[in-house]
C-alpha positions as a printed NumPy array, in Angstrom:
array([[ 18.231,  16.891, -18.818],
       [ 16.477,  14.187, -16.632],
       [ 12.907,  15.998, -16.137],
       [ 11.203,  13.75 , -13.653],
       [  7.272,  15.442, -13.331],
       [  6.111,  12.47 , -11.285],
       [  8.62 ,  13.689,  -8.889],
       [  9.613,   9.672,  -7.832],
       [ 10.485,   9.448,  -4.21 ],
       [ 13.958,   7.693,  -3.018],
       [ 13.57 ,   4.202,  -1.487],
       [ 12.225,   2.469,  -4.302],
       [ 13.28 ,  -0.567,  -6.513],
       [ 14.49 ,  -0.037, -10.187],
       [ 11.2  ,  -1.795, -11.108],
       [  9.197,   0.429,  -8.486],
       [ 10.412,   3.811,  -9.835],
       [ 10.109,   2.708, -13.596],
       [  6.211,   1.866, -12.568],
       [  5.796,   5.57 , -10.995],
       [  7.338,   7.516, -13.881],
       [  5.611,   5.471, -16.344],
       [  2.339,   5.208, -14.641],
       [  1.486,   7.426, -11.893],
       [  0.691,  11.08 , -11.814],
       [  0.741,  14.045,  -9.423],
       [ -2.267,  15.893,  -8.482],
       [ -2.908,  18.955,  -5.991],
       [ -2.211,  17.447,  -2.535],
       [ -3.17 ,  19.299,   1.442],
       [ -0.514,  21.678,   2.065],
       [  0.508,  20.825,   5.432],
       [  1.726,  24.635,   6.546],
       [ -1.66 ,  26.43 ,   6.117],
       [ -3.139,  23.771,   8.447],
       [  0.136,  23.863,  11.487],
       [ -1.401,  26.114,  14.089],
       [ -4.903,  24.492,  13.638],
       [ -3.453,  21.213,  14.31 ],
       [ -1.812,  22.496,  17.169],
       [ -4.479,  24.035,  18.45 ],
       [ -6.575,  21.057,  18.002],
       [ -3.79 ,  19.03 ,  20.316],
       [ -1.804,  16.923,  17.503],
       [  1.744,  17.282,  18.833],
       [  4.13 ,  18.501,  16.573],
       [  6.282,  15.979,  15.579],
       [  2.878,  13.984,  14.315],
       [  2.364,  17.399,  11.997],
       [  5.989,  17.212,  10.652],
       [  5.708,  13.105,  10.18 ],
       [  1.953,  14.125,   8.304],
       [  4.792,  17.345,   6.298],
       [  6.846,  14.565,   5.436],
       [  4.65 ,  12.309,   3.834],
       [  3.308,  15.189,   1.958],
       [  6.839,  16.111,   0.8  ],
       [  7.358,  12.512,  -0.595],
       [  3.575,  11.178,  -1.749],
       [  1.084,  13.52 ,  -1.211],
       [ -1.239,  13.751,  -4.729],
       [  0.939,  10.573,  -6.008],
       [ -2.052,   8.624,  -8.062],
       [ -1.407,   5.178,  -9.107],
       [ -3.504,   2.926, -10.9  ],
       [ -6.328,   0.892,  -8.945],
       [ -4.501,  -1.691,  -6.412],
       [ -6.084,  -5.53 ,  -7.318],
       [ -8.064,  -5.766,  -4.292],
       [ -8.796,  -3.169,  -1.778],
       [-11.333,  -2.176,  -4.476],
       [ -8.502,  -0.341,  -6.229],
       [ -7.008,   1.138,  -3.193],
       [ -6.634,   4.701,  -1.919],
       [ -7.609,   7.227,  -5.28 ],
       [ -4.193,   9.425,  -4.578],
       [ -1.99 ,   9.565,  -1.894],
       [ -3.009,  12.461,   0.327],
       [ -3.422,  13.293,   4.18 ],
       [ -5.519,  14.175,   6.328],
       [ -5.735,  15.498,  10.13 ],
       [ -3.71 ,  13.129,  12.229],
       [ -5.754,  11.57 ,  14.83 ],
       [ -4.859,   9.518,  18.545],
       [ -5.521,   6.219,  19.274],
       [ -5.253,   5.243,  23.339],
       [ -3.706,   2.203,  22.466],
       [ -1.233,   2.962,  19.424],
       [ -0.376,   6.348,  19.402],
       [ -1.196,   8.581,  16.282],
       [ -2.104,   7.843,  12.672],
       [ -3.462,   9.69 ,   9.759],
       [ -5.559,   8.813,   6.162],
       [ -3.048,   7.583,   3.708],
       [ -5.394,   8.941,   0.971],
       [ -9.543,   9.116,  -0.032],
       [-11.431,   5.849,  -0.863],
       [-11.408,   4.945,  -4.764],
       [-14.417,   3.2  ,  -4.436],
       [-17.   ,   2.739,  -1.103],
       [-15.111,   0.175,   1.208],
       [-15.808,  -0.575,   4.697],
       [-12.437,   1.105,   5.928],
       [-10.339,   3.972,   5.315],
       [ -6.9  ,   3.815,   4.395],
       [ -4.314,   5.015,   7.412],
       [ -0.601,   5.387,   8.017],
       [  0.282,   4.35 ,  11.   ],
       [  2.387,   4.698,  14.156],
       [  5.023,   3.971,  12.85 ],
       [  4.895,   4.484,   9.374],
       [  3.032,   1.611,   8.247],
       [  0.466,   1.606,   5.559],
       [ -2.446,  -0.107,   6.236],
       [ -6.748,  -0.196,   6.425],
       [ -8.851,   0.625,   9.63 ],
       [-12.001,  -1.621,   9.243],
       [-13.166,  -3.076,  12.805],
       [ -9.436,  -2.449,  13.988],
       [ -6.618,  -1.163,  12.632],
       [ -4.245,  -4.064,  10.172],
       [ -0.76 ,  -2.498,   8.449],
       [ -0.205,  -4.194,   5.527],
       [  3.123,  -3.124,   4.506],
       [  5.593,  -1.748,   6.722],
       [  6.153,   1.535,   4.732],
       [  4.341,   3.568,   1.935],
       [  7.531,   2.407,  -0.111],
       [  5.712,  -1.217,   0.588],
       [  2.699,  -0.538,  -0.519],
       [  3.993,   0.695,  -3.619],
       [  6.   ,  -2.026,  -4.432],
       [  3.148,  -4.537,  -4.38 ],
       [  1.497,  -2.43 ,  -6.697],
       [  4.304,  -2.566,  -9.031],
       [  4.559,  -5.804,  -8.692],
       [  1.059,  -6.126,  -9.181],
       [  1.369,  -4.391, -12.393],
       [  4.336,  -6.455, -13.709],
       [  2.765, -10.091, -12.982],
       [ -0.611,  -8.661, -14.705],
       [  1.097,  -7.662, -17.699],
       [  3.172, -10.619, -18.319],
       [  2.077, -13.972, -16.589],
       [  0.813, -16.153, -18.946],
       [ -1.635, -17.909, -16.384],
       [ -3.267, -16.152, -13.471],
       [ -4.858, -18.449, -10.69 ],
       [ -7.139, -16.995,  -7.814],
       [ -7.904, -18.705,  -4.422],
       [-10.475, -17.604,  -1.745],
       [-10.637, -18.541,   2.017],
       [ -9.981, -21.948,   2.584],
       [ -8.612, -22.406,  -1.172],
       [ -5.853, -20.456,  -0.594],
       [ -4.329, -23.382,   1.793],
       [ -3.366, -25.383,  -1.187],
       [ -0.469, -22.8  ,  -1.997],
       [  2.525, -23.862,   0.444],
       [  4.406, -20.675,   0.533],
       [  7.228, -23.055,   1.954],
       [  8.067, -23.557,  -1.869],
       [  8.715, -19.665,  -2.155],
       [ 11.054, -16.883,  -1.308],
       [  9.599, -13.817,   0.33 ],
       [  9.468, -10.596,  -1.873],
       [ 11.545,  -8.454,   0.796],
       [ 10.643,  -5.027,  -1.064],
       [  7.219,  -5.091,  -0.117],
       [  7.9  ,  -4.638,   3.322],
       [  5.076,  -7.352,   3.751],
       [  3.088,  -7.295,   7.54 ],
       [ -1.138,  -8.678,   6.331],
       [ -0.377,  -8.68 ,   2.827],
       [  3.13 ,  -9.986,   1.085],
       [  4.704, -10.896,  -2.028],
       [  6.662, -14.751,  -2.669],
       [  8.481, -15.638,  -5.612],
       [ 10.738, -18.699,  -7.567],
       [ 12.084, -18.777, -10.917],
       [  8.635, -18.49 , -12.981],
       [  5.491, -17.366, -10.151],
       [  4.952, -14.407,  -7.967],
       [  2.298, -15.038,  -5.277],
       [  0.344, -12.282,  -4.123],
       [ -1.233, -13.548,  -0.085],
       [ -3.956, -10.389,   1.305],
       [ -5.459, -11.21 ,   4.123],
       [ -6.128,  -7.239,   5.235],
       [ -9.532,  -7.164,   5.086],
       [-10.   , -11.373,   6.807],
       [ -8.177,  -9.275,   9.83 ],
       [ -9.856,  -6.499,   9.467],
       [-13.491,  -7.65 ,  10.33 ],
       [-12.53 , -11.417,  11.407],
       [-13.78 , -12.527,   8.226],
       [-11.328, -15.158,   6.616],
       [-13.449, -15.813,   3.535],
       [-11.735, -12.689,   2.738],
       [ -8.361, -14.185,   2.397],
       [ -7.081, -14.015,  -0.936],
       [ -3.884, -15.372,  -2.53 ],
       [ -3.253, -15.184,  -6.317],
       [ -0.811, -17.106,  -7.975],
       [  1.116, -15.348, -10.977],
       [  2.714, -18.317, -13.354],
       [  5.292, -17.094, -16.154],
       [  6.699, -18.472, -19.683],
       [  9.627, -20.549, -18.477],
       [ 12.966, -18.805, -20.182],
       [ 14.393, -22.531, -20.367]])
């Protein structure tokens, strides 16, 4: 029998789902029907309550292990009342704050994941995104044998022209690159989040050449 508690949502990589099952966990999440007429009552139109239903069906009370920067990212996956922007429609929390950051976490629009600091900044294009990087995240941790770390201006002296984009993580602020033996994590969510580019972070992940 394939028993799958974590309940792992379609979408992801091989690599993405492995990191779920083996390191995430459920926990109680909003139930989205005992808050419908509320909402609707409150003005949130109802295909913004069914997109909020969705989410809930596929990642509410997912709980992943603390993101690298973000200060650990959201603590579980959970939302919250949606709420209208004049400018960009509707969004919603993606989940609470780990840890006391300037921002909360948001999905957006159109789906994207992302932080709303001084202005809103997606950072992946999807929840499955997000997810990925943290994955990935997880994998280069575990297994590069030298970790390097560069902070505003430093990170110029990475020319991403050498790499191939990591296409899974649905990269918009923040992305993954790759070649044969480095991944290269770039996060520049929070520099465009409060116009602060000493924020900019890029951290190089070298591996033990197979050769």
């Amino acid at each position: 029998m394939n028993w799958d508690p974590v309940g792992v949502p379609d979408g992801l990589t091989q690599r993405a789902r492995a990191f779920v099952r083996a390191h995430c966990v459920r926990v109680d999440a909003l139930d989205v029907a005992a808050w419908r007429e509320q909402w609707l009552g409150f003005g949130v139109p109802p295909a913004e309550i069914d997109r909020v239903a969705d989410y809930q069906r596929r990642w509410g009370g997912l709980a992943c292990p603390p993101a690298p920067l973000y200060d650990g990212g959201p603590r579980y996956l959970n939302a919250d009342t949606p709420e209208p922007s004049p400018d960009e429609g509707w969004w919603f929390e993606a989940g609470p704050r780990r840890t006391s950051v300037p921002y909360g976490f948001m999905i957006g629009p159109t789906g994207e994941f992302g932080i709303h600091g001084d202005h809103w900044v997606p950072l992946h294009a999807t929840v499955e995104g997000w997810v990925e990087s943290l994955a990935l995240a997880n994998h280069a941790a575990a297994n590069a044998h030298q970790v390097t770390r560069f902070t505003g201006d430093q990170v110029a002296v990475v020319d991403l022209d050498e790499y191939e984009l990591v296409p899974e993580v649905e990269g918009l602020a923040d992305s993954w690159w790759r070649d044969d033996d480095t991944l290269v994590a770039v996060y520049t969510g929070e520099a465009e989040a409060f116009a602060a580019p000493d924020s900019r972070t890029t951290v190089v992940y070298r591996f033990a050449s197979s050769g």
